[in-house]
N, C-alpha and C positions, 0 to 999 in steps of 0.2 A: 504494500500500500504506500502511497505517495503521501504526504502534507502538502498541502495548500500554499505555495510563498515562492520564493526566488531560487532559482534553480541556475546555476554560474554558469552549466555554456549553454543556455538556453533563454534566459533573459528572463525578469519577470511578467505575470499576466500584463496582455495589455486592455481586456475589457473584458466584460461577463456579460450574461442576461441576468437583467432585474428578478429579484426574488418573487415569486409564485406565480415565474411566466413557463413552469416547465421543468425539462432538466435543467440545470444548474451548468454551464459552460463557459470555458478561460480558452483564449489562444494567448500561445506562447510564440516564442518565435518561429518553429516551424512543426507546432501541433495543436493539436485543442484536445484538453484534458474535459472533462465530464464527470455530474453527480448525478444521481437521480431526487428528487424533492424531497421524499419519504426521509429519506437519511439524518440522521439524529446524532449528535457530536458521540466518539470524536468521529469526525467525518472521513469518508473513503476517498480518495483520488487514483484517476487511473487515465490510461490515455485513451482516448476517445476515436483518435485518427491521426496519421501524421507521425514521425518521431525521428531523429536525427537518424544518421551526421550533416545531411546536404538539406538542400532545398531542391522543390521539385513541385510539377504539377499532373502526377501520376492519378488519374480514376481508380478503384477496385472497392475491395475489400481489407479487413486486416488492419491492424493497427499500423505494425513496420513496416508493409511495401509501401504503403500511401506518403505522398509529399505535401508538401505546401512551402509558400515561399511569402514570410510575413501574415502570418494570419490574423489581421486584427481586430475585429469583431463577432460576435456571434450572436443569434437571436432562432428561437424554436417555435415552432408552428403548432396549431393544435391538433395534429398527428403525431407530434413526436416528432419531427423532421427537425434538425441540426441545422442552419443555413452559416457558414462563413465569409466574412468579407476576405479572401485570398486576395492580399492588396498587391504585393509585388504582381502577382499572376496576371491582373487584373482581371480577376475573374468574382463569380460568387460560387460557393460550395455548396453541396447537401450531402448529408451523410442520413441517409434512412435510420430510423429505427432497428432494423439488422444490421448497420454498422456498413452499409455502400455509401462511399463518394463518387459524388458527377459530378463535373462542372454543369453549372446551372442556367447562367447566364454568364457570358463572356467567352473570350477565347485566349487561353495562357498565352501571356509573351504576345498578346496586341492589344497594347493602351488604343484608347480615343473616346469616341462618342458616336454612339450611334445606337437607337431603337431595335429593337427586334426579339427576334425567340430563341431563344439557349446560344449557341453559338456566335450566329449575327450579330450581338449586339457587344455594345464595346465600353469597356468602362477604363476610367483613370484613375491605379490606387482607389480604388473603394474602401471607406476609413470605419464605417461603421453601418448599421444594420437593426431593425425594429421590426416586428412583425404586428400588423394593425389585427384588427375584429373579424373584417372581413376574409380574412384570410392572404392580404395584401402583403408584401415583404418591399421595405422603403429602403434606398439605399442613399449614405451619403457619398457623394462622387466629388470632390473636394476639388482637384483639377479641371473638374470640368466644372465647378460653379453648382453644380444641380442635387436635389433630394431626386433620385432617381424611382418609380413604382412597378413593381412585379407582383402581377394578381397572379392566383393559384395558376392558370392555365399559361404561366411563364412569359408572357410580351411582356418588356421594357418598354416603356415610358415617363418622359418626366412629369416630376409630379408637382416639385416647384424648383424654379430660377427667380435671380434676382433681377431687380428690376422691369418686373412682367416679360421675362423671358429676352432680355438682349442681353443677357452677358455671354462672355462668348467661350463656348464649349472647347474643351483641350488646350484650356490653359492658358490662352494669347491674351 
């Protein structure tokens, strides 16, 4: 079993989900560790996905084949689906409740901007990640200016920019 805190060549958490949104989930630098809610001190920690030496943006199963490169948000759905912000990747993650990662939306290793469904769509370092009522998953896209939105059925779209929408996307 793990404790919960700073782990030297792995850096410590850099964000969780709010308490009684679900599992309980940390990325690290290049894993996200996991609780389940029920859990009663002292508490359990284990890895969730992900786990050194490299960075990587490997799909599967398993704890140790799977990569990530920067993981820095996570937020969970009301299925138990795991979503992560894979900032270096520029991607968003899902890890099922069986413990599979897909990339969800984006494509590893191509930043920008751009709409679309799993693949197509393109994001900049994605920093952080909420999962609304409706089943919506918000993303912040920091580079690009935009709160990014993904309803269940996966198209990207923005949900808000600033300035009613002229700022301008991919960082210029």
């Amino acid at each position: 079993a793990m404790s919960f805190g700073r782990e030297p060549q792995h850096g410590p958490p850099h964000k969780t989900t709010p308490p009684g949104a679900g599992p309980i989930a940390a990325g690290t630098t290049r894993r996200t560790r996991g609780m389940a809610p029920s859990a009663q001190p002292p508490l359990q920690f284990g890895v969730l996905a992900g786990g050194p030496p490299s960075a990587g943006s490997d799909d599967g199963s398993g704890a140790g084949g799977l990569r990530f490169n920067i993981p820095e948000a996570v937020a969970v759905d009301a299925a138990g689906n795991v979503f992560i912000a894979d900032a270096q990747n520029n991607v968003i993650r899902r890890v099922t409740p069986a413990g599979v990662v897909t990339s969800f939306a984006g494509l590893a290793g191509s930043p920008g901007y751009t709409d679309g469904t799993g693949g197509a769509a393109r994001f900049n370092a994605p920093s952080a990640l909420d999962s609304g009522s409706a089943g919506h998953l918000y993303v912040a896209d920091p580079f690009n200016h935009t709160i990014r939105q993904i309803p269940p059925a996966g198209a990207v779209s923005p949900h808000a920019r600033p300035n009613g929408g002229t700022g301008s996307p991919g960082g210029a």
